[in-house]
C-alpha positions in Angstrom: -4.4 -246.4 274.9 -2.3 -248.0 271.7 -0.6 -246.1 269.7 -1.0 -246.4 266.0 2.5 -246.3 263.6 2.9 -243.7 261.6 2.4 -244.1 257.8 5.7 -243.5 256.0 4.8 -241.7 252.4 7.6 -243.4 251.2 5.4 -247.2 251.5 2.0 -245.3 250.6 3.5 -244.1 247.0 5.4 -247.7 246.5 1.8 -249.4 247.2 0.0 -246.8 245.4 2.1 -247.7 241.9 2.5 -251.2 242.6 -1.1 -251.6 242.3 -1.0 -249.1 239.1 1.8 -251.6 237.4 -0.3 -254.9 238.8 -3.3 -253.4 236.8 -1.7 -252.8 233.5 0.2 -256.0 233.3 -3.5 -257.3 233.7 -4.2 -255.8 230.4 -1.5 -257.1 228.5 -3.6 -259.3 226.6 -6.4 -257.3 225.7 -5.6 -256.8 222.0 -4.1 -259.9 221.1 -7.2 -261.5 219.3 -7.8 -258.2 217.6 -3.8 -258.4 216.4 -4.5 -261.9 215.0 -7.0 -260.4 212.7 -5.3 -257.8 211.4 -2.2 -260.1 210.9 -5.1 -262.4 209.0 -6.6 -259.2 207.0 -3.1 -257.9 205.8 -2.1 -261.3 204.8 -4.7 -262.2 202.5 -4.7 -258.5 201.4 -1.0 -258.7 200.8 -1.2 -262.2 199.0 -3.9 -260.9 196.5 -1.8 -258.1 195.8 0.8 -260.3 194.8 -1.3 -262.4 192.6 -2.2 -259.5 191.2 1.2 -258.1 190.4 2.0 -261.6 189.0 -1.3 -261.7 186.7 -0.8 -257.8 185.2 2.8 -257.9 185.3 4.3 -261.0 185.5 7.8 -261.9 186.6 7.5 -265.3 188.7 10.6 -265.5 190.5 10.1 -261.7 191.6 7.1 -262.4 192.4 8.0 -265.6 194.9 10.9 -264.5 196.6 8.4 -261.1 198.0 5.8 -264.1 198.7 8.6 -265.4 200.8 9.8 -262.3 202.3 6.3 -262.3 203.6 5.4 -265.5 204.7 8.3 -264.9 207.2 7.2 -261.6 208.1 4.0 -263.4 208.9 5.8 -266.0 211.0 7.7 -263.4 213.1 4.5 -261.3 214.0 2.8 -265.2 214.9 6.0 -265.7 216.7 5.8 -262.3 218.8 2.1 -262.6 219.4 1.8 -266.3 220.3 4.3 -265.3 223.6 3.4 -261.9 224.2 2.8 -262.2 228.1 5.3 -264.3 228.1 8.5 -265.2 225.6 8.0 -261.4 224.4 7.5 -259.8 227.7 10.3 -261.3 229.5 13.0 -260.1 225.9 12.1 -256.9 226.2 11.7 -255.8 230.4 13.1 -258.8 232.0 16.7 -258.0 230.0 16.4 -254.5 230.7 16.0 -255.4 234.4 19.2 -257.5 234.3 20.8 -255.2 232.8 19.6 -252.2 235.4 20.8 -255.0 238.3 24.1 -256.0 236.8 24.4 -251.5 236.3 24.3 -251.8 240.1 26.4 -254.7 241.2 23.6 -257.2 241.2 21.3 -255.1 243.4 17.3 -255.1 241.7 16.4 -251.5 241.3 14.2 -250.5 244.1 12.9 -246.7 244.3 11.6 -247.1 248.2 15.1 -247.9 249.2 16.8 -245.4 247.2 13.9 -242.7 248.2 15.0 -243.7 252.0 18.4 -243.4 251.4 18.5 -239.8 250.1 15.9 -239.0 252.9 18.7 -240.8 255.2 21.2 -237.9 253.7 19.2 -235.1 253.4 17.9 -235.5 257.4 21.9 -236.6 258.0 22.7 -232.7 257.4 20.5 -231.1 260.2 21.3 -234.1 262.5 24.6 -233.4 262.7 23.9 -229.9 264.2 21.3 -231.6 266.5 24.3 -233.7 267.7 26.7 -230.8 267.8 24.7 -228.8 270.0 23.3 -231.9 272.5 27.1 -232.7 273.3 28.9 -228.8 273.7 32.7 -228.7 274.5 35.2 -226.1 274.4 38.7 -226.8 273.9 41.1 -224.5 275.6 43.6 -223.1 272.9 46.9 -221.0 273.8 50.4 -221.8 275.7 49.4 -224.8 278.3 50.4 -223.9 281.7 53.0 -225.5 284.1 51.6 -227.6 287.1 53.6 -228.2 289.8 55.5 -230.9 288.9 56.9 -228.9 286.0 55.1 -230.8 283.6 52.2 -229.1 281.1 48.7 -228.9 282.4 46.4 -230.9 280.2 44.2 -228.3 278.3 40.3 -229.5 279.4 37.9 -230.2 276.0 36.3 -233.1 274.4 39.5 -235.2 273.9 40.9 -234.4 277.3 40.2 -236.4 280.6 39.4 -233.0 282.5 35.4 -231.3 282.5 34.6 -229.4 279.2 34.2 -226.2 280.4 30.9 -224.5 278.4 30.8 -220.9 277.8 28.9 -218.8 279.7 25.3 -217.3 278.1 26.8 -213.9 277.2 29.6 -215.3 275.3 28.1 -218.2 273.6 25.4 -215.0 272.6 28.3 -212.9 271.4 29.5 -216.3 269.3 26.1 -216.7 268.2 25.5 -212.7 267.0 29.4 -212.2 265.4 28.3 -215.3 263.2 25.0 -215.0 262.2 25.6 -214.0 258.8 27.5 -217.1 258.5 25.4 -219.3 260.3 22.0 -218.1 258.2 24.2 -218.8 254.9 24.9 -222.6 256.3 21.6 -223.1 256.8 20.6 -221.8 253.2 22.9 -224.3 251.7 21.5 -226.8 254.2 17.9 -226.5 252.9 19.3 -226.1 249.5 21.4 -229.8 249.3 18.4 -231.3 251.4 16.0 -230.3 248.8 18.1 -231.1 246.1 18.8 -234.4 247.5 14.9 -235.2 247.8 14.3 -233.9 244.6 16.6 -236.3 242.5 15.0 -239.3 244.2 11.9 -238.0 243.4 12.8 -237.5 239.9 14.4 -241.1 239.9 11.3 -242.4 241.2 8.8 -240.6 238.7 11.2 -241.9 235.5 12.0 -245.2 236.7 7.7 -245.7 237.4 7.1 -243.6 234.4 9.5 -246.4 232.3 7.1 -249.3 233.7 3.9 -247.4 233.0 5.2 -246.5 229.4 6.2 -250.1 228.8 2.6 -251.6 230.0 1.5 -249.1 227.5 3.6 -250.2 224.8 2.5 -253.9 225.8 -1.3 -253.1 225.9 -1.0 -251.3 222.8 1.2 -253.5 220.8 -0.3 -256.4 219.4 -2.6 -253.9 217.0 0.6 -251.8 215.8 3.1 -255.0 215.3 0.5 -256.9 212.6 1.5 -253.6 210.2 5.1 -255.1 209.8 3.6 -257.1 207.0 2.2 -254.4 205.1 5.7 -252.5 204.0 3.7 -248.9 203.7 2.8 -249.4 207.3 6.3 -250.5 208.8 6.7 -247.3 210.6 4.0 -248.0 213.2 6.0 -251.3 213.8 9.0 -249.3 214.1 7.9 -246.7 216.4 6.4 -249.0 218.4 9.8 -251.1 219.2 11.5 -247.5 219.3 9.2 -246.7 222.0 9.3 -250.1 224.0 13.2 -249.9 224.1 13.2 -246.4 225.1 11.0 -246.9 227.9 13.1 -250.1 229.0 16.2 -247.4 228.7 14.4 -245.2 231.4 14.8 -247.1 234.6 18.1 -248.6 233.3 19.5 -245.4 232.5 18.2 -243.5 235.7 19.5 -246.7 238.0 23.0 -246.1 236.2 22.7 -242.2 236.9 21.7 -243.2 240.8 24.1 -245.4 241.5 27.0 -243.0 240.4 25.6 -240.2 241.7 24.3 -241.6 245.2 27.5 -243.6 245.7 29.4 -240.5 245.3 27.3 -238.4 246.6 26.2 -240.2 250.1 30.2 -241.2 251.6 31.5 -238.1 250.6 28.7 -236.3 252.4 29.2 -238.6 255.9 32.8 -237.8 255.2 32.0 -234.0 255.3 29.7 -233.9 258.2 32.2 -235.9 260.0 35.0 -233.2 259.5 32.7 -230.4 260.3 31.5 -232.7 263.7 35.5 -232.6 264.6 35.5 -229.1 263.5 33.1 -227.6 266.2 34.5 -229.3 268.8 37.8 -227.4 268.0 36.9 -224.1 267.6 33.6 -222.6 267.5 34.2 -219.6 265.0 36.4 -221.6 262.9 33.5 -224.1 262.6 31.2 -221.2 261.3 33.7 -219.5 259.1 34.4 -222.9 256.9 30.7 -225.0 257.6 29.3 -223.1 254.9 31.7 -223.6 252.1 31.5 -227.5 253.2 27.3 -226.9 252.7 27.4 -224.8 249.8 29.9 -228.0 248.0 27.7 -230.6 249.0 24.9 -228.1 247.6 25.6 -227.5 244.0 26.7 -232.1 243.8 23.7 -232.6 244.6 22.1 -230.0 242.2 24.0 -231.4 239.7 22.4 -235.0 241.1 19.1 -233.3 240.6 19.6 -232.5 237.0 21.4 -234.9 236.1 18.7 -237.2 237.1 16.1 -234.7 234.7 18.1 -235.7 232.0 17.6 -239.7 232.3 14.9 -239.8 229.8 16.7 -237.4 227.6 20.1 -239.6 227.4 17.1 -242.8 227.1 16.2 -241.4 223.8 19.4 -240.3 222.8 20.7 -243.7 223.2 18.5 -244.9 220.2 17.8 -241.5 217.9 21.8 -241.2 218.1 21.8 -237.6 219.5 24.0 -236.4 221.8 23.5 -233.3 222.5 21.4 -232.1 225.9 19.5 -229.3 226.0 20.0 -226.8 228.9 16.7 -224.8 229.5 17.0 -225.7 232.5 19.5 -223.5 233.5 17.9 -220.3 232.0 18.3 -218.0 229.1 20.5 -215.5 231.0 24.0 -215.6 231.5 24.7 -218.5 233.6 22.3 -220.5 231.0 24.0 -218.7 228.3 27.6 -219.4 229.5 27.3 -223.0 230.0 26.1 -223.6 226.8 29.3 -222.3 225.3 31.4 -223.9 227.8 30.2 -227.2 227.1 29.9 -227.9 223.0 27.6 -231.1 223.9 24.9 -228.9 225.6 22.5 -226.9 223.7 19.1 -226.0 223.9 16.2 -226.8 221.7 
């Protein structure tokens, strides 16, 4: 009978938006024609407005150097239009993916493998307890005793050459009720920095695939909102419509910046944790339970402040290009902790 591989989640949602983006960037050039003629209809509207200003009014010179002002208006929007799936697209997302790479040492953002990695961390934390438990030792403590040569008997334990002695089933039971308290809030902290782990590369991945998705919208969408350049009572839709392409190129270069300081802080200190509290149990059981879940409940609130700070990446996006600073903190509640960071940190506020 074969077996039949499992189906990782992780490939399913990468092949599920893939598709999504291969679709949109399909549709890239749906509008162009349409954006030729309204860069046609605004021309000849503007130009007879101008000959019109020139017959009631008059004023020549006035009246050429705003003809020239929009003949290269009109030679801009051609520009844009003629290489929009191509000369335009790769300005405005192939640069911001450069930029993203060069954020990370060269590296092109990927959200599978970042997605595996903080899987890789979050699974690392129980793991190391599986391990723990699979490999018992007890190393003796207390004054080491004479052998008969006179020298000191060798205490017996994981570093020692002698057989780890295990405890017997009504001490390891007596271990096992004096530090339940302790050992329930290590595994609270556990499921706590596991979830918070998952959930910032969730968040990275829904930011950095809602970037793409906004920017295939602001390339569908664009070649009807960029002809309005020319008309100078319609500029704003030109405007907002580069203000939103550049903020949704910010989104996956800001979160792979926020990643890529928090994961490569994060992730080695985290090994270097579970490492000490691997050498830790092998030295002393209750020590191991009275300091594990300080070590857990550390590596708990980073990566809650991972999490959040990984909310925020469309947030900082926008403040990047409104020139607003300040973050708001709802998420943190309207009671005292909420109310307390607020007024610890001037540069937090709500809305």
């Amino acid at each position: 009978m074969s077996s039949v591989a499992p189906i990782s989640p992780i490939n399913v949602l990468n092949s599920i938006f893939q598709t999504m983006q291969s679709i949109a960037s399909g549709l890239y050039g749906t509008f162009i024609s349409d954006g030729y003629e309204i860069l046609q209809d605004l021309s000849l509207f503007m130009i007879a407005w101008l000959l019109l200003n020139w017959i009631l009014v008059g004023g020549l010179p006035e009246i050429m150097s705003k003809g020239l002002a929009l003949l290269i208006k009109a030679a801009f929007i051609m520009f844009l239009l003629s290489g929009w799936t191509t000369s335009t697209h790769v300005f405005f997302v192939n640069n911001m993916e450069q930029v993203a790479s060069q954020v990370s040492g060269g590296t092109p953002p990927n959200a599978q493998v970042v997605m595996q990695t903080v899987w890789s961390g979050a699974i690392g934390m129980f793991q190391t307890t599986r391990n723990t438990a699979a490999n018992p030792c007890l190393t003796v403590t207390g004054a080491a005793v004479p052998n008969a040569s006179g020298g000191a008997a060798a205490p017996s334990g994981c570093n020692s050459t002698a057989a780890p002695t295990e405890p017997g089933i009504w001490s390891a039971i007596g271990t096992w009720v004096k530090n339940f308290p302790l050992i329930l809030l290590t595994l609270v902290f556990k499921i706590i920095a596991a979830i918070a782990l998952l959930l910032m590369g969730g968040v990275y991945v829904l930011v950095v695939q809602m970037g793409s998705i906004l920017l295939s919208v602001a390339f569908i969408l664009g070649p009807i909102l960029v002809p309005w350049y020319l008309l100078p009572a319609t500029e704003f839709l030109f405007d907002g419509w580069l203000r939103f392409t550049i903020v949704a190129g910010l989104y996956k270069v800001v979160a792979w910046l926020l990643v890529t300081i928090v994961i490569g802080g994060v992730l080695p200190a985290l090994t270097a944790l579970l490492n000490g509290i691997t050498s830790a149990v092998s030295t002393n059981t209750d020590d191991y339970y009275g300091s594990a879940y300080l070590t857990y409940m550390a590596v708990a609130f980073v990566a809650c402040v991972g999490a959040y700070m990984m909310k925020l990446a469309p947030t900082i996006a926008s403040g990047l290009i409104s020139g607003q600073g300040r973050l708001n903190t709802d998420g943190f509640g309207k009671g005292l902790v909420g109310r307390g960071i607020s007024n610890l940190i001037p540069g937090l506020g709500g809305k």
